[in-house]
C-alpha positions as CSV (number, residue, x, y, z in Angstrom):
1,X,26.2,6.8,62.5
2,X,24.3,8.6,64.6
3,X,21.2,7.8,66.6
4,X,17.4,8.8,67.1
5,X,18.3,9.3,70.5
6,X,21.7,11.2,70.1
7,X,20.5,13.2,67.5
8,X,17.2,14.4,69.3
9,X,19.5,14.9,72.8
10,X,22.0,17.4,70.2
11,X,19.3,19.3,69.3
12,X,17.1,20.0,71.9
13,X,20.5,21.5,74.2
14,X,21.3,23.0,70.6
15,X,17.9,25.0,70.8
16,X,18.4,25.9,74.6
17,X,21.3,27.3,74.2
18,X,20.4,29.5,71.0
19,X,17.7,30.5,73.0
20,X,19.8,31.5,76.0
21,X,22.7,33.4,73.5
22,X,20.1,35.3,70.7
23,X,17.2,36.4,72.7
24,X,16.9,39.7,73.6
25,X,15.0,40.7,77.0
26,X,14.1,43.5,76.1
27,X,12.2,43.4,73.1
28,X,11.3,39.9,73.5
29,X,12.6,38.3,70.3
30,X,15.5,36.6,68.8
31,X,18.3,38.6,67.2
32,X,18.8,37.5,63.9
33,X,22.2,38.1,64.0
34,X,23.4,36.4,67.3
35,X,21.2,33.0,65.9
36,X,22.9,33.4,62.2
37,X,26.4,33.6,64.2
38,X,25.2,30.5,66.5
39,X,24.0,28.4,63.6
40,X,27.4,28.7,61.7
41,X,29.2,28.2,65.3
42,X,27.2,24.7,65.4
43,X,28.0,23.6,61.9
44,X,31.5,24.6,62.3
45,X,31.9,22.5,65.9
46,X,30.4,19.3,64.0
47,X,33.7,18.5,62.7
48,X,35.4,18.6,66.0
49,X,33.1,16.6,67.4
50,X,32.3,14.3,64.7
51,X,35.2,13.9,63.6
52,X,38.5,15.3,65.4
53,X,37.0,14.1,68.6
54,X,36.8,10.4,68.0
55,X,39.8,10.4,65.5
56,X,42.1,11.9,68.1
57,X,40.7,13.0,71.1
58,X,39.6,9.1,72.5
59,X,42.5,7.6,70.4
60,X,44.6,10.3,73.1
61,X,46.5,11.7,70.6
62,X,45.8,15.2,72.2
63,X,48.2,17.4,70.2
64,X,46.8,16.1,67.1
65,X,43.0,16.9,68.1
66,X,44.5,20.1,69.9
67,X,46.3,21.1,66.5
68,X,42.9,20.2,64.3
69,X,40.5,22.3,67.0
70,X,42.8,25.5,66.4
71,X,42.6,25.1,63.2
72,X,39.0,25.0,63.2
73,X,38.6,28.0,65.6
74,X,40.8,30.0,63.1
75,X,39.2,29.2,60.3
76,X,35.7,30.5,62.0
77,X,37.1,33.6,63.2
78,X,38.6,34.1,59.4
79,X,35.2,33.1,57.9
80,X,33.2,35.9,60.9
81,X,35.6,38.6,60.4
82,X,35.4,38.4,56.8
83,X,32.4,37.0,55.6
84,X,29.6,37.1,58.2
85,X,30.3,40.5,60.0
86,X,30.7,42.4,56.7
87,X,27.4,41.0,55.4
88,X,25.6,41.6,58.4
89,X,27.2,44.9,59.6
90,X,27.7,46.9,56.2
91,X,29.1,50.1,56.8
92,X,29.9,49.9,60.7
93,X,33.1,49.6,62.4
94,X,32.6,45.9,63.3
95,X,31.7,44.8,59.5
96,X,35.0,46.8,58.3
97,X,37.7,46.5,61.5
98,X,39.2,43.3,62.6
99,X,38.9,43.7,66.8
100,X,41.9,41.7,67.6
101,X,42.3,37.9,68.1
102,X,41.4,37.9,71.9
103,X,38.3,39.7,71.4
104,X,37.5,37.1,68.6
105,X,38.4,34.2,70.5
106,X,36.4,35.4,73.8
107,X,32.9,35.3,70.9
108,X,34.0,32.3,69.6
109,X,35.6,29.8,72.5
110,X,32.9,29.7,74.9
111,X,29.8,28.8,72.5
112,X,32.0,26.4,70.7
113,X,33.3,24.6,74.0
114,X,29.5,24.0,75.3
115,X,28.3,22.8,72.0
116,X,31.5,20.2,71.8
117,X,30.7,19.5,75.9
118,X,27.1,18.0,74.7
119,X,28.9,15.4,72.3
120,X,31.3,14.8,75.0
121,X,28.9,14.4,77.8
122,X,26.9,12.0,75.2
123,X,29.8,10.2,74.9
124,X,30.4,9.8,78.1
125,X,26.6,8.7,79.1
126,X,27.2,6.0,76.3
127,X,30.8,5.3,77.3
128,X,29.2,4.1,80.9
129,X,26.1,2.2,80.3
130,X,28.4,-0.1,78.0
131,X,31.2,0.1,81.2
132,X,28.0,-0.9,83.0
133,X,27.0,-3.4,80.7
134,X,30.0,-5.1,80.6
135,X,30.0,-5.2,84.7
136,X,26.8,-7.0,84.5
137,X,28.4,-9.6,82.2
138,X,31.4,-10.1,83.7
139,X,29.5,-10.8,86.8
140,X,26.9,-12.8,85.6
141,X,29.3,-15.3,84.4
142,X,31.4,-15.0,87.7
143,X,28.6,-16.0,89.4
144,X,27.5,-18.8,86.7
145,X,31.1,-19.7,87.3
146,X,30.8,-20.0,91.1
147,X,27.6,-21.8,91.2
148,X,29.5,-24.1,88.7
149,X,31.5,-24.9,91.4
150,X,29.4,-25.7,94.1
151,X,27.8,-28.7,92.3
152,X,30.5,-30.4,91.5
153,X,31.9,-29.8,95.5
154,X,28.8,-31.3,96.9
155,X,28.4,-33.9,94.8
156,X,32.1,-34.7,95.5
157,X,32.0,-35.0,99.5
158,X,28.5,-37.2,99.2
159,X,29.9,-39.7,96.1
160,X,32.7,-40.4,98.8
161,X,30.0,-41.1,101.9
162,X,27.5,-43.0,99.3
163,X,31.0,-44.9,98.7
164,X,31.2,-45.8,102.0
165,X,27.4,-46.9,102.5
166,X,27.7,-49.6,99.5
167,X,31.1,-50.9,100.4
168,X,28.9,-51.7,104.2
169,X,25.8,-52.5,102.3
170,X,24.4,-50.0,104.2
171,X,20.0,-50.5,103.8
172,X,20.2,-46.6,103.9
173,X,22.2,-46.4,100.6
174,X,18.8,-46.1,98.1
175,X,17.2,-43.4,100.4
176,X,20.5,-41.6,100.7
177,X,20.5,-41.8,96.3
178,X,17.0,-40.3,96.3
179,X,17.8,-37.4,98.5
180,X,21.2,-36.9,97.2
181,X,19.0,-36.7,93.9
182,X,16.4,-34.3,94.7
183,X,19.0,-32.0,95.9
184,X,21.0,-31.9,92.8
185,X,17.9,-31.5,91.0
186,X,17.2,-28.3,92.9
187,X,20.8,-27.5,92.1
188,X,21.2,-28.0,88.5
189,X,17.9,-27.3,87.6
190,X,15.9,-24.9,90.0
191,X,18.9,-23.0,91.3
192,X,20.1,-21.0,87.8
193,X,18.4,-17.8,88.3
194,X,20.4,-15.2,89.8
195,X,17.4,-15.5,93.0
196,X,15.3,-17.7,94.2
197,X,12.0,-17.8,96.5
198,X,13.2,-17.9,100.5
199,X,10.5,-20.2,101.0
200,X,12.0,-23.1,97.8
201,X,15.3,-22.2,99.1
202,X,14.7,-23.1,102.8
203,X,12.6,-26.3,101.4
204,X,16.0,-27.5,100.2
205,X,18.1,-26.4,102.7
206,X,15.7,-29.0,104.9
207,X,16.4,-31.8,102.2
208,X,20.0,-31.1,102.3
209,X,19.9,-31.0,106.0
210,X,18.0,-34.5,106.4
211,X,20.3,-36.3,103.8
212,X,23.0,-35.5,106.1
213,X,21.7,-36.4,109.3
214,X,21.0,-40.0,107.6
215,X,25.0,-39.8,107.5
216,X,25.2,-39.5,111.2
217,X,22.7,-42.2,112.0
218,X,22.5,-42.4,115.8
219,X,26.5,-40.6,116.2
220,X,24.6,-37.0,117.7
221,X,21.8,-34.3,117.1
222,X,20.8,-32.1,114.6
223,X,18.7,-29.3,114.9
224,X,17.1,-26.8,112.4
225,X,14.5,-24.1,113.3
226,X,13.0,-21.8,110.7
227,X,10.6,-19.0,111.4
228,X,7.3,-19.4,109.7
229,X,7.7,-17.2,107.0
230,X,4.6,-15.5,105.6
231,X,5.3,-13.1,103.0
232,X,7.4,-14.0,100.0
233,X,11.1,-13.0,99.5
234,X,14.0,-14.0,97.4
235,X,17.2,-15.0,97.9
236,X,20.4,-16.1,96.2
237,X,20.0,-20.0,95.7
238,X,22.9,-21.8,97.6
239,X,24.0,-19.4,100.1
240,X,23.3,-20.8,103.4
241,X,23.6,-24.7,102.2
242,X,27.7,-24.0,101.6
243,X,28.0,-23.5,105.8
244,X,25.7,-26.2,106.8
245,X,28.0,-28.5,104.4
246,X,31.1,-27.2,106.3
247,X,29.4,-27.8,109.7
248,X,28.7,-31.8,109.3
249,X,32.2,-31.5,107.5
250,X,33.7,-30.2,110.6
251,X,31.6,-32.7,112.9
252,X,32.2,-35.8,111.2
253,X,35.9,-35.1,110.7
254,X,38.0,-36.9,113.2
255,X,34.6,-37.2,115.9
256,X,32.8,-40.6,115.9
257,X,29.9,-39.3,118.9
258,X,28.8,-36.8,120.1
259,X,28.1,-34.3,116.9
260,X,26.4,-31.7,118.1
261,X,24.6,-29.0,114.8
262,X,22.3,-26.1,115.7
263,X,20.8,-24.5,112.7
264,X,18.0,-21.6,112.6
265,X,17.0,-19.1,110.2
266,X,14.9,-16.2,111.4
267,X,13.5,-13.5,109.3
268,X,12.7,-10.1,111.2
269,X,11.4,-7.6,109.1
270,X,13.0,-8.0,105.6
271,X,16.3,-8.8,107.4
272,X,17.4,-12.9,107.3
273,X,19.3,-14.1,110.1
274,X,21.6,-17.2,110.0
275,X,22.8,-19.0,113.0
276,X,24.8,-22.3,112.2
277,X,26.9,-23.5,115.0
278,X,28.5,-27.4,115.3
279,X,31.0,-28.8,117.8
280,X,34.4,-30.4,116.6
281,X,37.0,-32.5,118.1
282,X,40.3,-30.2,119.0
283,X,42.7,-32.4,116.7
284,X,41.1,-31.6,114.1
285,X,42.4,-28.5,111.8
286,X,39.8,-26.5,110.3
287,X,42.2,-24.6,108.2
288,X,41.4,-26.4,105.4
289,X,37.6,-26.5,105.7
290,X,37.8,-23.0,106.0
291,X,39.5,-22.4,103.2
292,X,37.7,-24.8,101.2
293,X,36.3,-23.8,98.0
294,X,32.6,-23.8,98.8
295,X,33.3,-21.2,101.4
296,X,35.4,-19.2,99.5
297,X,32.3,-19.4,96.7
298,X,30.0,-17.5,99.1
299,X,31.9,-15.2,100.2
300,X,32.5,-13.9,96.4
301,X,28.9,-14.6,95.4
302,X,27.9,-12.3,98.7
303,X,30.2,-9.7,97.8
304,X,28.3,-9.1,94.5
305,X,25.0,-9.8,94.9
306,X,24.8,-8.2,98.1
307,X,27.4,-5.0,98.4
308,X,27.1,-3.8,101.7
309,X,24.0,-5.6,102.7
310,X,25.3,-8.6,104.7
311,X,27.2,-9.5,107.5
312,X,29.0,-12.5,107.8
313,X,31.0,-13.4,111.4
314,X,32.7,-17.2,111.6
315,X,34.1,-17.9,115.2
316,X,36.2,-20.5,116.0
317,X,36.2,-20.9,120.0
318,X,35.8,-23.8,122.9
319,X,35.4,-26.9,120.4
320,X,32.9,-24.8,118.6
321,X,32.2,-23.5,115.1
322,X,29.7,-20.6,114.5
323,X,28.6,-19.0,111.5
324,X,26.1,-15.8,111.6
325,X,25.1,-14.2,108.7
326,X,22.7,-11.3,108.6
327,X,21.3,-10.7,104.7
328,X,18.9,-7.5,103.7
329,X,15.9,-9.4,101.6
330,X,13.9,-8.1,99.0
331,X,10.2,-9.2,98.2
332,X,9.5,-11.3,95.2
């Protein structure tokens, strides 16, 4: 069936181009006979588009729609040549001679193609918003997907600590629980649009940051400086918290003293800049931190929601881990 929309789009390029093939410069009017000729070449490349084109044509069985389309364009020139020309040229050598198939085919092909190239650039248009469509789908349920994941991981590394806490009958276990609980919160509950305000995101990036350092007790220093932010930009929720989880992964891993985490975030222009950089013991592989599947997460969930807008550099040098990432923000 066709729509509002398609059928107003046919006949608007319909009118142009009777306009551009009938009028007559000269005397500044339509020639009756040119429009009669372009009407009956309209009607006649309906069923090639309506119907040989999506019966065939985008089923790809091209010598049957190839077949049906000469048939068509024979039956027109048969119906001009013997019908239309003799009605409208009594008497002259056009209504009573037949000029010869190439001659016909030169009247006929080109204002048939351009009339069949509107349905099939319609088509097309409808073809790749639905292509488009379907992309913003598939990718809002990869990225429902991979924020799916990151739950679960961080609630998996801080059951095993809490574990640890009771077994000691640590007096830091409840607080530990509460901010374990307002971070999951944010995470389950806060964090399921596709972006988040900078300003909410960096407020739990502090919580997140604070229930680790009750973790490390008195075992080294952490640090976290964050540019006073004054206008209001969003970002995707749970980027930056995936590499400060890897950094007091990294530190705690196989090091007792002496953890070392430097964390800033500074925001020039609309540009968001990411430093986190922690010390590790040289036993200790980071191969499988690296490849861990919080990291891996990011990387994915950067690659779509930010195509060529970020920069992301991880060095591994001198007992030292450093993450920078560089992110193009947009204002809420």
């Amino acid at each position: 069936m066709i729509s509002k929309k398609e059928l107003l789009f046919q006949i608007v390029l319909h009118i142009l181009v009777l306009l551009f093939f009938s009028f007559n410069r000269n005397t500044g009017a339509l020639m009756t006979h040119k429009v009669i000729f372009l009407l009956f070449y309209g009607v006649a490349t309906v069923s090639i588009t309506y119907y040989l084109m999506p019966r065939f044509l985008y089923k790809k069985k091209y010598w049957q729609f190839f077949a049906g389309a000469t048939l068509v364009v024979i039956a027109v020139i048969i119906v001009e040549e013997m019908v239309l020309e003799p009605i409208l040229y009594p008497g002259t050598r056009r209504g009573n001679e037949f000029p010869g198939i190439y001659v016909s085919l030169l009247g006929v092909l080109p204002v048939m193609c351009i009339l069949s190239g509107f349905k099939f650039g319609w088509d097309a248009l409808k073809k790749q918003a639905q292509i488009d469509e379907l992309q913003t789908t598939i990718q809002e349920s990869e990225l429902q997907f991979l924020r799916s994941q990151i739950n679960p991981h961080f609630l998996f590394n801080n059951l095993n600590n809490l574990y640890s806490y009771a077994l000691q009958e640590s007096p830091k276990t409840p607080e530990i629980i509460l901010e374990m609980s307002g971070v999951l919160r944010y995470m389950l509950y806060e964090s399921k649009e596709q972006f988040v305000p900078l300003k909410k995101e960096l407020e739990q990036l502090n919580n997140f940051i604070l229930l680790y350092k009750l973790q490390i007790e008195d075992r080294g220093e952490v640090h976290f400086d964050v540019d006073k932010i004054e206008d209001e930009y969003k970002i995707a929720p749970l980027i930056l918290i995936v590499f400060i989880e890897n950094a007091f992964k990294h530190s705690q891993s196989g090091q007792s003293t002496d953890i070392k985490i430097d964390i800033s975030v500074k925001l020039k222009n609309d540009t968001l800049e990411f430093l986190c950089k922690n010390n590790y013991e040289p036993g200790f592989s980071l191969d499988s931190v690296a490849k861990g599947i919080g990291l891996k997460n990011v990387k994915k969930r950067l690659e779509i929601l930010y195509p060529k807008k970020y920069i992301l550099q991880i060095d591994e040098a001198d007992k030292s881990y450093t993450v920078y990432l560089k992110l193009e923000l947009e204002k809420v």
